[in-house]
C-alpha positions as CSV (number, residue, x, y, z in Angstrom):
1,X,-56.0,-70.3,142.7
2,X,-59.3,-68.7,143.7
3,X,-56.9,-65.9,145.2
4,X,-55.2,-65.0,141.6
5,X,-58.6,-65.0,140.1
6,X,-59.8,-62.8,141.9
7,X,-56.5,-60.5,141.9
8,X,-56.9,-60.6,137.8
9,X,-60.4,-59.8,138.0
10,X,-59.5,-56.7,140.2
11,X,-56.8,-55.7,137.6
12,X,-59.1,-55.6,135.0
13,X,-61.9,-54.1,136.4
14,X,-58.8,-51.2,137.0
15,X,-58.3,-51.0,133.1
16,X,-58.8,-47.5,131.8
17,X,-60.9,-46.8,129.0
18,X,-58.7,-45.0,127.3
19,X,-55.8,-47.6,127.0
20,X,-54.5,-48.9,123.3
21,X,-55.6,-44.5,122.8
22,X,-51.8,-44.1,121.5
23,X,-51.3,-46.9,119.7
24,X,-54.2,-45.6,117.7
25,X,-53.2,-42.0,117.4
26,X,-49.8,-43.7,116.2
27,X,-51.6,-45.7,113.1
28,X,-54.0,-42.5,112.3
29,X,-50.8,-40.4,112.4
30,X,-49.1,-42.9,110.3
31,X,-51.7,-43.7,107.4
32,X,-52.2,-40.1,107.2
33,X,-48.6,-39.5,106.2
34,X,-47.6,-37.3,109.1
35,X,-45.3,-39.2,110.7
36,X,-43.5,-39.9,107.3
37,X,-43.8,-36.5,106.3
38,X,-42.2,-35.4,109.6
39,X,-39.8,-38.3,108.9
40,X,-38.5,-36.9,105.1
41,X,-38.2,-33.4,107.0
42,X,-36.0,-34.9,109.0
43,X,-34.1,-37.6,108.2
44,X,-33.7,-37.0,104.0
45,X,-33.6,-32.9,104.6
46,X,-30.8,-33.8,107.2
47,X,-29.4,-35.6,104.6
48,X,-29.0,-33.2,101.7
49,X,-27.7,-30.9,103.9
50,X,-24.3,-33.0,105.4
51,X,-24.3,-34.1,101.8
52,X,-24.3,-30.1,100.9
53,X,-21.4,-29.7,103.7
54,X,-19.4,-32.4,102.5
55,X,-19.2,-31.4,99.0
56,X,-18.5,-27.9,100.0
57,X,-15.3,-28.7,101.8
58,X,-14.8,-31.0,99.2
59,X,-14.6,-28.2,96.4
60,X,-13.0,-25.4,98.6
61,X,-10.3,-27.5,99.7
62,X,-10.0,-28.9,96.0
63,X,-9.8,-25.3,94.4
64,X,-7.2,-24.3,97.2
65,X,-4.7,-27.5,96.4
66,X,-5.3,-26.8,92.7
67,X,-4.9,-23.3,93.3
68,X,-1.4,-23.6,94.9
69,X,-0.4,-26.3,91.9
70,X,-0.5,-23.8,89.2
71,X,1.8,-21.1,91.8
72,X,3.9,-23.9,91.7
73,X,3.5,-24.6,87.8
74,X,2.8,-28.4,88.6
75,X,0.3,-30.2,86.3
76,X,1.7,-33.8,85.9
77,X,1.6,-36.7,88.3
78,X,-0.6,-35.9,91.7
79,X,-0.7,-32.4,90.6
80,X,-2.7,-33.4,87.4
81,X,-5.6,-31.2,88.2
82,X,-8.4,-33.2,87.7
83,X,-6.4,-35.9,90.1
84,X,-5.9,-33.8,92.6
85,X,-9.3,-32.6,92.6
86,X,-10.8,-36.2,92.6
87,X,-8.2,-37.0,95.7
88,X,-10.1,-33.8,97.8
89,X,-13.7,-34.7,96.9
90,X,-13.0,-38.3,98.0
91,X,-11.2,-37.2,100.8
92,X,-13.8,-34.8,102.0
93,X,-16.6,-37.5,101.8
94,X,-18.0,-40.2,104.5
95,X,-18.0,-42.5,102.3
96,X,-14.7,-41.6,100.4
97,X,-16.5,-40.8,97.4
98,X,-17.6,-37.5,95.6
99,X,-18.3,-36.5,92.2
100,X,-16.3,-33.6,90.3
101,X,-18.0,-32.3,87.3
102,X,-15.8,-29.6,86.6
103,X,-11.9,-28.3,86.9
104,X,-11.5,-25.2,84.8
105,X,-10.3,-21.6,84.8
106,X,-8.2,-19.1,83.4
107,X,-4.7,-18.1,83.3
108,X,-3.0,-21.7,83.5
109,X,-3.2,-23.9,80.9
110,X,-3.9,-27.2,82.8
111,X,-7.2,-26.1,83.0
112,X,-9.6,-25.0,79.8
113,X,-12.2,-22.7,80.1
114,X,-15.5,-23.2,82.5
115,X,-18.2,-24.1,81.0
116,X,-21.9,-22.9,82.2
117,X,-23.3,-23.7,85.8
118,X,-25.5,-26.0,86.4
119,X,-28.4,-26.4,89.4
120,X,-29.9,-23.7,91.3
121,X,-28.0,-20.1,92.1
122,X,-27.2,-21.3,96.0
123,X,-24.8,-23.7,94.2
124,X,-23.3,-22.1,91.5
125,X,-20.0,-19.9,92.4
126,X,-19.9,-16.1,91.7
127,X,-18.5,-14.2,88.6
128,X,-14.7,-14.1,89.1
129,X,-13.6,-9.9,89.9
130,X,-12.0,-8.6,86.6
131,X,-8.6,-8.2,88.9
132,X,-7.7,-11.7,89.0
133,X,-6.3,-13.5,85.6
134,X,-5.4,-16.1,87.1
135,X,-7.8,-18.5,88.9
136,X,-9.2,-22.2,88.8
137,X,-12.7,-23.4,89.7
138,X,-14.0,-27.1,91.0
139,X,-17.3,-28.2,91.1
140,X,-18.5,-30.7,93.0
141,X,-21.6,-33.5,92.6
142,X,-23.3,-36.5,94.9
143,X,-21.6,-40.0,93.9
144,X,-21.9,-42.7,96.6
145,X,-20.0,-45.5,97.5
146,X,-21.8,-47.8,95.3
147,X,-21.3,-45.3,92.2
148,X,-24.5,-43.7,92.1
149,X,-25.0,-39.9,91.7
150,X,-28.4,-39.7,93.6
151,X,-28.5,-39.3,97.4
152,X,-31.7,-41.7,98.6
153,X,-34.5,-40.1,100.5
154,X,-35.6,-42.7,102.6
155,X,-39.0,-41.5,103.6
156,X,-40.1,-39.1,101.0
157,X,-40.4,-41.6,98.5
158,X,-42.8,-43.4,101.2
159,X,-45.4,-40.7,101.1
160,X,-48.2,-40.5,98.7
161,X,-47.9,-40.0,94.9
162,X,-44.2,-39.7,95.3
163,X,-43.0,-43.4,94.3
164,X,-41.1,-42.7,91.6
165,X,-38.3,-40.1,93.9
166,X,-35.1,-41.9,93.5
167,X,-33.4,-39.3,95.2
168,X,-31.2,-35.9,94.4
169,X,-28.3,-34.5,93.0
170,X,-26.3,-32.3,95.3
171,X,-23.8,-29.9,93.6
172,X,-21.3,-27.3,95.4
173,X,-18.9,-25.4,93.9
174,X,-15.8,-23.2,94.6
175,X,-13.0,-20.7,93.1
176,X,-9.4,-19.9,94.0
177,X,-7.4,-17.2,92.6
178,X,-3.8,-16.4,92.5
179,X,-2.3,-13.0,93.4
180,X,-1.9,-10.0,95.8
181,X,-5.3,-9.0,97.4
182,X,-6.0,-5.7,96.2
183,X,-7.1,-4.7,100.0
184,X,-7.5,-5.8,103.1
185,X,-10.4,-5.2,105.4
186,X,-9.6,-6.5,108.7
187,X,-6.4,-8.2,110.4
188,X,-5.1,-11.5,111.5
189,X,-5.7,-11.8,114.9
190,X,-2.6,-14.0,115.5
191,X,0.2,-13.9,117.4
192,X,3.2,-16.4,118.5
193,X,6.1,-16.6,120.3
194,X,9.3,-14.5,119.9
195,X,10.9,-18.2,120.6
196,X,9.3,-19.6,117.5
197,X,10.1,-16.9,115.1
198,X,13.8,-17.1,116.2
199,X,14.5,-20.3,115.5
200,X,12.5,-20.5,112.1
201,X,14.2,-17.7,111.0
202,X,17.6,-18.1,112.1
203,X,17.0,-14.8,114.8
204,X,15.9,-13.1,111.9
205,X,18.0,-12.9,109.4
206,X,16.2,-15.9,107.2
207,X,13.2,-15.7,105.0
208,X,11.8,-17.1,102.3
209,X,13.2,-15.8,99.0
210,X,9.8,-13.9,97.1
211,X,8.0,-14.9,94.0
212,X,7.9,-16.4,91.5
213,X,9.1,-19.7,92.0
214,X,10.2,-20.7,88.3
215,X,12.4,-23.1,89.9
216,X,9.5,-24.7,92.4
217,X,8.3,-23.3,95.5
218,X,10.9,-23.3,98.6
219,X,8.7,-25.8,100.5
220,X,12.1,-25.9,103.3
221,X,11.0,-22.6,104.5
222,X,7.9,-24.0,105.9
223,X,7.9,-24.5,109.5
224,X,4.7,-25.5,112.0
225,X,3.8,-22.9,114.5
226,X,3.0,-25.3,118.1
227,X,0.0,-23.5,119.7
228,X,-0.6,-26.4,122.1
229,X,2.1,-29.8,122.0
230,X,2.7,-31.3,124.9
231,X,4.3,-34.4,122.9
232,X,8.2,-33.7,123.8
233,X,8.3,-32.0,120.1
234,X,7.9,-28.8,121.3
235,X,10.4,-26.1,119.6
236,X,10.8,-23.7,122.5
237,X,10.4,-26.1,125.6
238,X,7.3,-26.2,126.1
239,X,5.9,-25.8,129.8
240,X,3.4,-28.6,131.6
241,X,0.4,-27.2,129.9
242,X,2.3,-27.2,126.7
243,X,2.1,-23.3,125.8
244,X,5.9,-22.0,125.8
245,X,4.5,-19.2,128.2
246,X,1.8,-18.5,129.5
247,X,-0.1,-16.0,127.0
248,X,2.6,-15.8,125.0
249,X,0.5,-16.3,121.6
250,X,-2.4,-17.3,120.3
251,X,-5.7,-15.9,119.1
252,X,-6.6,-12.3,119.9
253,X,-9.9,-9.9,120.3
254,X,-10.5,-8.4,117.4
């Protein structure tokens, strides 16, 4: 006993005087707002901007389906354009729910007329080129799982004189139009195999017939290109590393 005595008094004669220094730094850091300042930067700015992402690929992906719905001259059922939108915006969402405030355009009558833009100029799409008559826009919004249209910030609302943040409305918004481009700056840097293209088009001799499609677009003439399948599925006997030869298509150098 006299032995762990003494070892104790030993250890604390040790003690430096600067021990407990970080746990006070931490409390100074943290009544002064630092750390939760540091936190909102963080945390609720990383936030807003997967939230931003999310509804982007939610309304570009959105304006593309609706986009291909009027080629097609579908507007009932899933091709109701503010269903189809809704079904995108969910889709496109962690939580499988997004807001859409707005599926309009011009040249189909499924859709009326946009109305003005809301929210700052980062989120609001461009004025459609005089070229196109024909287009459709979708506009996306913040709705969470539980139905509300804020995102929380979890820390900003912590820091001082800002008690009342509930949190903020993300919007995002995107346009489609239908038509030829009228130029073309750059090419496709895409190739595939000679194999492929003979048997989707019958050694070429079958295409798809051209617009329009007043009798529905041919979707039979559709065909996956395999890059990669090393499932059996392969159209052109794929090798062991599942390419039908080696270099035989794929992406370019521009």
């Amino acid at each position: 006993m006299r032995r762990l005595n003494h070892l104790l008094r030993q250890a604390r004669g040790r003690q430096r005087p600067d021990d407990g220094a970080v746990a006070v730094l931490v409390a100074v850091l943290l009544l002064g707002g630092v750390l939760l300042g540091m936190g909102a930067l963080t945390v609720d700015v990383g936030g807003l901007y997967s939230e931003r992402r999310q509804l982007q690929n939610a309304a570009d992906a959105a304006a593309l389906a609706v986009a291909q719905d009027a080629a097609r001259s579908c507007s009932t059922g899933p091709c109701a354009p503010a269903s189809r939108a809704q079904t995108y915006a969910n889709d496109n969402s962690s939580d499988g729910a997004s807001g859409v405030l707005e599926v309009c355009g011009a040249g189909w009558s499924a859709v009326g007329p946009c109305a003005g833009q809301g929210g700052p100029a980062l989120t609001q799409c461009p004025a459609v080129p005089g070229s196109y008559s024909t287009w459709v826009r979708v506009r996306t919004s913040t709705r969470t799982g539980g139905g509300s249209t804020l995102l929380p910030g979890w820390f900003a609302r912590t820091l001082t004189g800002n008690g009342g943040y509930a949190g903020s409305t993300v919007l995002a918004c995107a346009q489609a139009a239908l038509g030829a481009p009228s130029r073309l700056t750059a090419t496709l840097p895409l190739t595939l195999s000679l194999c492929e293209w003979t048997a989707f088009t019958s050694g070429g001799t079958a295409f798809a017939p051209p617009p329009p499609y007043n009798a529905g677009y041919p979707v039979s003439y559709e065909h996956p290109i395999y890059f990669h399948d090393t499932t059996g599925a392969a159209h052109c006997n794929a090798g062991p590393s599942g390419a039908d030869l080696p270099g035989g298509f794929g992406w370019l150098a521009t």
